[in-house]
N, C-alpha and C positions, 0 to 999 in steps of 0.2 A: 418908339425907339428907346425910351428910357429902358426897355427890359434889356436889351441886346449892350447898350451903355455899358451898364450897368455888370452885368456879366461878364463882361471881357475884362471891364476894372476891377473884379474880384480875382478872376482867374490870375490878372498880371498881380495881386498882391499877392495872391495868395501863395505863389512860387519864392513872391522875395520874404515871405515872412518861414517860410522854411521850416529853418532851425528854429523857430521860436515854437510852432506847431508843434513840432515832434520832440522840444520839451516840455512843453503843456502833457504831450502824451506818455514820456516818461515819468513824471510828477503824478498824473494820474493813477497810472498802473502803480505806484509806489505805494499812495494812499491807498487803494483798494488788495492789493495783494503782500504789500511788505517787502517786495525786492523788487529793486532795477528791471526794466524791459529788456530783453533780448531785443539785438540789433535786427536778426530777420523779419520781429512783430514791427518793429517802429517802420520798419521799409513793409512792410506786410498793408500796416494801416493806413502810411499815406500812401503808398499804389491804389488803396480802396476809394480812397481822401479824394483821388485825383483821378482815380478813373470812371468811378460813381456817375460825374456829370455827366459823361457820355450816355449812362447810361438810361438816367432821366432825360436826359433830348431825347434817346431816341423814342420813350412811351409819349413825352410831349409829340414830338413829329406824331405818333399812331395817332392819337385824338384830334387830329386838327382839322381831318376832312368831318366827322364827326358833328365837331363845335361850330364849326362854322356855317355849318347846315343848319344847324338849329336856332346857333343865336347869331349868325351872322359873323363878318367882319368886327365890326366893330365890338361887339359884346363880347367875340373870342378876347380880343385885345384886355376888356376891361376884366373880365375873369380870371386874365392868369396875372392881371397886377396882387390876385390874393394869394398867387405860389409865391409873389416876390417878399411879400409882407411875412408869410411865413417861414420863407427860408430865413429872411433878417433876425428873425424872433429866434430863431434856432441856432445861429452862428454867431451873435452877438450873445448869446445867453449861454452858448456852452463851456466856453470857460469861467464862468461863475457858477456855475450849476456843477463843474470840475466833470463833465461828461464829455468824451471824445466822440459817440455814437451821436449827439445834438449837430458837430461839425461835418459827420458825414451823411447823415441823412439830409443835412440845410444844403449841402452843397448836391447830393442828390433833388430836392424839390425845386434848388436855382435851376438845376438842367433842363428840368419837365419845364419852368419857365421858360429859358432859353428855348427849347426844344419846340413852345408852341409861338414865340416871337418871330423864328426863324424862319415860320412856314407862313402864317396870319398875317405880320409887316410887311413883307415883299405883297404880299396879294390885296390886300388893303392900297399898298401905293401905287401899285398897278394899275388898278381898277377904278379910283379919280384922279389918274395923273391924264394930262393933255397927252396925246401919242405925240407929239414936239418935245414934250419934257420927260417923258418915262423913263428914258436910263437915267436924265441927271436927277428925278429927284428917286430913284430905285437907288440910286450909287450911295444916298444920304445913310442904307443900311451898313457900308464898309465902311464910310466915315464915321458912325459912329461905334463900329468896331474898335477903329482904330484909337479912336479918343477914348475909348473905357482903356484900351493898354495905357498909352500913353498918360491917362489922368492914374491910374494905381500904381504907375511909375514915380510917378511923382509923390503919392499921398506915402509912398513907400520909401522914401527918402527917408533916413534918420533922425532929420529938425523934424518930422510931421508923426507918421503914425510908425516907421521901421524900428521901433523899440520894442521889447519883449514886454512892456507893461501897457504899450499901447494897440498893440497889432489887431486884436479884435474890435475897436474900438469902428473901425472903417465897416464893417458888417452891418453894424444898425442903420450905416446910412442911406441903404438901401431899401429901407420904408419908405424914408422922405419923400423921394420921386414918384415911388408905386401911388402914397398917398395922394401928391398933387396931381397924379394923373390921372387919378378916379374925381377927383373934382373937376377937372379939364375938360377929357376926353368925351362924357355923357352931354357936353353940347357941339360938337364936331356932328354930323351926318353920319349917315351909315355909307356902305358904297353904294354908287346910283343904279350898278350894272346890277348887284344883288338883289335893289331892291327891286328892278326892273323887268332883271329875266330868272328871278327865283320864287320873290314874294307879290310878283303881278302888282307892284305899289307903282302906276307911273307918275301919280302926282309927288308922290316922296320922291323918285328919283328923280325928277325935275326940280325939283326944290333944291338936291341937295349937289343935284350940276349947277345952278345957280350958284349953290352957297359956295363949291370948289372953284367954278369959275371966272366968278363976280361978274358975268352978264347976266341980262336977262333971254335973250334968245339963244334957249340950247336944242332950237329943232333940231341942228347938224346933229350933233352929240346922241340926241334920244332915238334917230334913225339910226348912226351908225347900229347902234345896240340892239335896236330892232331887226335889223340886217343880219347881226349875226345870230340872235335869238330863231328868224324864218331858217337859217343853215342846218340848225339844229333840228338832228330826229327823236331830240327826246326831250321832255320836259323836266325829267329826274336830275338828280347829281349821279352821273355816271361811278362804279366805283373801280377800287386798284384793278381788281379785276377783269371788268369791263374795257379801260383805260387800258390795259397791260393786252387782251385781245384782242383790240382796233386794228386790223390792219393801216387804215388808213393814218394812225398815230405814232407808229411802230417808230421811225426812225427820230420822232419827235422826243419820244420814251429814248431810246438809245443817248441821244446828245444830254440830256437830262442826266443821266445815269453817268454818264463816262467825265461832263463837263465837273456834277459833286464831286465825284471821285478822284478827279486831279486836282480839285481846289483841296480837299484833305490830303492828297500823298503826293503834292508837290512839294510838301518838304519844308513847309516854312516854320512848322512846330519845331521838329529838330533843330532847325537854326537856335533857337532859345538855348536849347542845352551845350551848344559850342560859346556861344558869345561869351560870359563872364569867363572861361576859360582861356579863349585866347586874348582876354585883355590880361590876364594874368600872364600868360605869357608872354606880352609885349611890355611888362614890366612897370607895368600902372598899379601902383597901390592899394591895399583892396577897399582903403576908407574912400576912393577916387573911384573906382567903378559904377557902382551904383549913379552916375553925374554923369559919365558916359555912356550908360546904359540907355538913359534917356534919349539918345540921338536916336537909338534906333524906333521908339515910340512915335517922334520928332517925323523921320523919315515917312516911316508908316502912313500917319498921321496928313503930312504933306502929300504925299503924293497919290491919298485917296480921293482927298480936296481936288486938283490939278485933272486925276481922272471923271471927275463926277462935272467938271467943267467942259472936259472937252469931249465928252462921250458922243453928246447928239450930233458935235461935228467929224468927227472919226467916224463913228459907230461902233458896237459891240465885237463884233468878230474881228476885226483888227488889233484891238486892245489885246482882247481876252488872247490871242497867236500870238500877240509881241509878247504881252506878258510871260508865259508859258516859254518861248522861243529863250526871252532874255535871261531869264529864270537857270534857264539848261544851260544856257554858256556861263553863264556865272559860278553855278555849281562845279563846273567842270575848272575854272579857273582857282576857285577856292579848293578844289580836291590838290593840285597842283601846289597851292600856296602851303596847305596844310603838312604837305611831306617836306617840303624844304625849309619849315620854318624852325627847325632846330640848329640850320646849318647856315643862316642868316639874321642878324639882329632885327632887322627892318623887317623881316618878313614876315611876322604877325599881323603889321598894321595892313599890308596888302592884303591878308585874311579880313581885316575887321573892316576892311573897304567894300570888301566883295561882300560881306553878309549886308551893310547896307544895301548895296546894288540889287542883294535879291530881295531883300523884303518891301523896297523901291517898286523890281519890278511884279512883286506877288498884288503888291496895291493898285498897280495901272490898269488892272483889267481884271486877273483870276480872283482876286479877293470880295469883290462884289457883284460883278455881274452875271455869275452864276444864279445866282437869286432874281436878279432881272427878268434873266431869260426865261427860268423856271415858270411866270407869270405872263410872256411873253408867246410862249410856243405852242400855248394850248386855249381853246374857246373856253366860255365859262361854265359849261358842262362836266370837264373834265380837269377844271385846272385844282380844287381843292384835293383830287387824287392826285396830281401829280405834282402837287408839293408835300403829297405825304409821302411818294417815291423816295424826291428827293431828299426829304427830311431823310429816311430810314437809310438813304447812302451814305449822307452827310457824316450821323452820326455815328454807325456802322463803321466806316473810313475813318473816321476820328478815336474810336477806341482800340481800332487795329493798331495805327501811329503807334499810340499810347503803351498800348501794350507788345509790340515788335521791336520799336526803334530800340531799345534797352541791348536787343539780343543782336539785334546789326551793328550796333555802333562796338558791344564787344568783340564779334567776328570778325568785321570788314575793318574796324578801328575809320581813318580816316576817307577812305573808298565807300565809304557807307550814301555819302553823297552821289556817288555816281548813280544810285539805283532812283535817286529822285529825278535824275536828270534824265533817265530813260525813261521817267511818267513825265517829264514837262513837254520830252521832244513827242513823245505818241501820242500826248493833248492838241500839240500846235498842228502836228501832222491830222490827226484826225477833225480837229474844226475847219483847219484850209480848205478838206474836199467838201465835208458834210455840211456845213455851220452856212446859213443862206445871212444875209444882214439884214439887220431887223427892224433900225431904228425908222422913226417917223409912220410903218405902216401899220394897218390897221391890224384886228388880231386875227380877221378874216382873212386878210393880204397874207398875213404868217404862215398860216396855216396852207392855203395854195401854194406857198412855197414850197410846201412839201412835197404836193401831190406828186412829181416825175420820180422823185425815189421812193416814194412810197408805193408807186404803179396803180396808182386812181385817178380819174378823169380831172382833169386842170378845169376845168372852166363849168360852169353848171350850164343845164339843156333848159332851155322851154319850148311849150309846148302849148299855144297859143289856141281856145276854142275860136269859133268864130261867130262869137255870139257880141251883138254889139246895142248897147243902150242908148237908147236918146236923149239928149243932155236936157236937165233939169231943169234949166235955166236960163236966161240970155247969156248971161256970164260964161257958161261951159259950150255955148254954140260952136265956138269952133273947135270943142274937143270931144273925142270918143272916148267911150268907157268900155274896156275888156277884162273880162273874166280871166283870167289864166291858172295857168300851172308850172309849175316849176319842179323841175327833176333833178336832183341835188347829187350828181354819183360820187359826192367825195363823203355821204352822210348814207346814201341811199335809200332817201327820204323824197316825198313831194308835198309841196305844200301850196296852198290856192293864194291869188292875192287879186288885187282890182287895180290897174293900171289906165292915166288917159292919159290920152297922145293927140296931138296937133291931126287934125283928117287931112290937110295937105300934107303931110309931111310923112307920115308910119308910111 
């Protein structure tokens, strides 16, 4: 989690350190060419500055079905703590080096980090979490979203690093973690399902149900796994491709796709670029902004906590509808506040009420449990492809933002909201029909959820020989032992197993 932290606390400095950036890169270009930057390069280079990350997430997302095949869960995780160490090294060094290409390459190699955090942590905590606890400790990936803003909100104050002499100074600190989490991490387990139904280890993975669970009897646990490993008709890591051709996954793949795609263009980026504006226009001072800005990190902040609390007792598709639903009337009520607020003194602060409200409700459900689900909808065959989907919408949708919202907010000016609000309402609309609830069941249960719209058989067939063994024992005297087979049409696979049963009772 420190990568993901971490990242979202650079990004929020990195906005409020600004102006100080794109005089480092005027200063720059001065020493190396003898005159002043042109205005279009400085806006040229931090559009690059800032939209770069995207573009490392989205090569981090390609590698991550990849890495994690080979070196697992775990080991993804401990490998890309060397993207982190080396974007610090580059972003903390570039303005002493007086190199502007150091700050946008570190903040490209931060993405590839983000980019493989983003796909690996959710699937990692997926995969030893109790199916009792899976959203709340899945939700711990938006809380600490929301805490990397909210902590470079703060380190971005002016008593701390928001000086022109300090602003790079926050960069380095992004080793530190990377560093103590390679010290950490290497005695944590790997996951028990990887090493179970990937690497054939069942004593590792009962070891390491143990070591997540603190009991010692995890038969329940080792069979579910095994349950879902007999489902499976293949032994491979399925890839995008394969994943993307299952009939039988189709509409799992859809919600995946549509759920990324509204967590990026529901619009909570663009909030960022109203908010200092209309504290401005409600007449707060601008050495006092930055102090109120913090409420909304605050906001954030709380109410992904509050989500991640009450997730197992709601469940996911409630949140993630309200959220989405609340989202849309908000926006709609802040597009309203936005056109009258010239012709009202007070009517900013009902502006700066409402962008709380949404980013309140982007935290109760669309902010994190997109990534939940992502780990939630698909067996272990196919779920490292389809966090790399996900991954490639993610960030795909996040460089669109990035690079559209500029031309919307100058066309439509304050209406520019309304187009978010027609992605929140066709999200809420679309999870109501499609979206099954998920919490507490198995990832077999999941997936039979599917099966009525997907048009594959709900329920698996057997198909019982009649071949019966004599018990071995006095112990097994009153039970039979059958050979069977099992015809799986949601995999269309069969697979053999050995079953006994009470002889009064079958």
């Amino acid at each position: 989690m420190r990568n993901i932290f971490f990242a979202e606390m650079l990004t929020s400095f990195l906005f409020l350190s600004i102006q100080y950036i794109k005089t480092f890169y005027n200063q720059t270009w001065m020493e190396r060419y003898g005159e002043p930057i042109g205005a279009d390069m400085v806006t040229m280079l931090w559009s690059i500055t800032v939209s770069i990350f995207a573009i490392g997430g989205l090569l981090g997302a390609l590698c991550v079905t990849l890495l994690t095949k080979l070196i697992g869960r775990k080991g993804t995780l401990l490998l890309n703590n060397g993207f982190a160490v080396i974007a610090a090294l580059l972003l903390a060094l570039g303005e002493k080096a007086r190199s502007f290409e150091m700050l946008i390459i570190g903040r490209f190699v931060m993405g590839v980090d983000s980019g493989i955090a983003l796909s690996a942590l959710p699937m990692y905590l997926g995969e030893i979490s109790p199916r009792h606890m899976r959203g709340s400790i899945g939700q711990f990936n938006s809380i600490l979203i929301c805490l990397g803003v909210f902590t470079g909100q703060v380190l971005g104050l002016p008593e701390l690093l928001g000086q022109e002499s300090r602003w790079n100074f926050l960069f380095a600190f992004l080793a530190l973690p990377a560093l103590l989490q390679l010290c950490v991490l290497p005695f944590l387990p790997e996951s028990p399902r990887f090493l179970l139904m990937e690497r054939r280890d069942e004593a590792g993975a009962e070891k390491a149900f143990r070591a997540f669970l603190g009991k010692k009897d995890v038969s329940k646990e080792l069979e579910e796994v095994h349950a879902e490993g007999r489902a499976q008709n293949t032994l491979h890591m399925a890839s995008v491709t394969e994943l993307l051709l299952n009939p039988a996954l189709r509409w799992q793949v859809i919600t995946v796709i549509v759920t990324m795609a509204c967590y990026q263009l529901c619009g909570l980026n663009a909030i960022w670029y109203y908010t200092n504006g209309i504290l401005r226009d409600s007449g707060f001072a601008e050495n006092v902004i930055p102090y109120i800005v913090l409420s909304t990190g605050g906001i954030e902040t709380l109410a992904a906590v509050v989500s991640g609390l009450v997730i197992e007792r709601i469940g996911r598709r409630p949140l993630l509808i309200f959220g989405f639903s609340a989202m849309a009337f908000f926006f709609g009520l802040l597009t309203v506040f936005l056109n009258f607020q010239d012709q009202y003194t007070w009517m900013p602060y009902l502006s700066f009420t409402c962008i709380l409200a949404v980013i309140a409700s982007f935290c109760s459900g669309p902010g994190g449990i997109p990534f939940v689900l992502t780990g939630e909808l698909f067996e272990q065959s196919y779920r490292p492809a389809a966090f790399m989907i996900a991954g490639i919408v993610n960030w795909v949708a996040n460089f669109a933002v990035g690079l559209l919202f500029p031309f919307m907010q100058e066309s439509l000016q304050t209406y520019a909201f309304l187009v978010f609000l027609v992605v929140c309402v066709l999200g809420a609309v679309y999870l109501y029909f499609i979206l099954p609830e998920t919490k507490n069941k198995t990832f077999m249960d999941i997936s039979q959820s599917f099966a009525k719209i997907n048009k594959v058989p709900l329920v698996n067939k057997e198909i019982e020989n009649e071949l019966t063994i004599k018990p071995s024992s006095h112990s097994d005297s009153l039970l039979t032992t059958k050979i069977c087979t099992r015809y799986d049409g949601y995999h269309n696979s069969v697979t053999w197993y050995i079953r006994k049963e009470s002889m009064g009772i079958y």
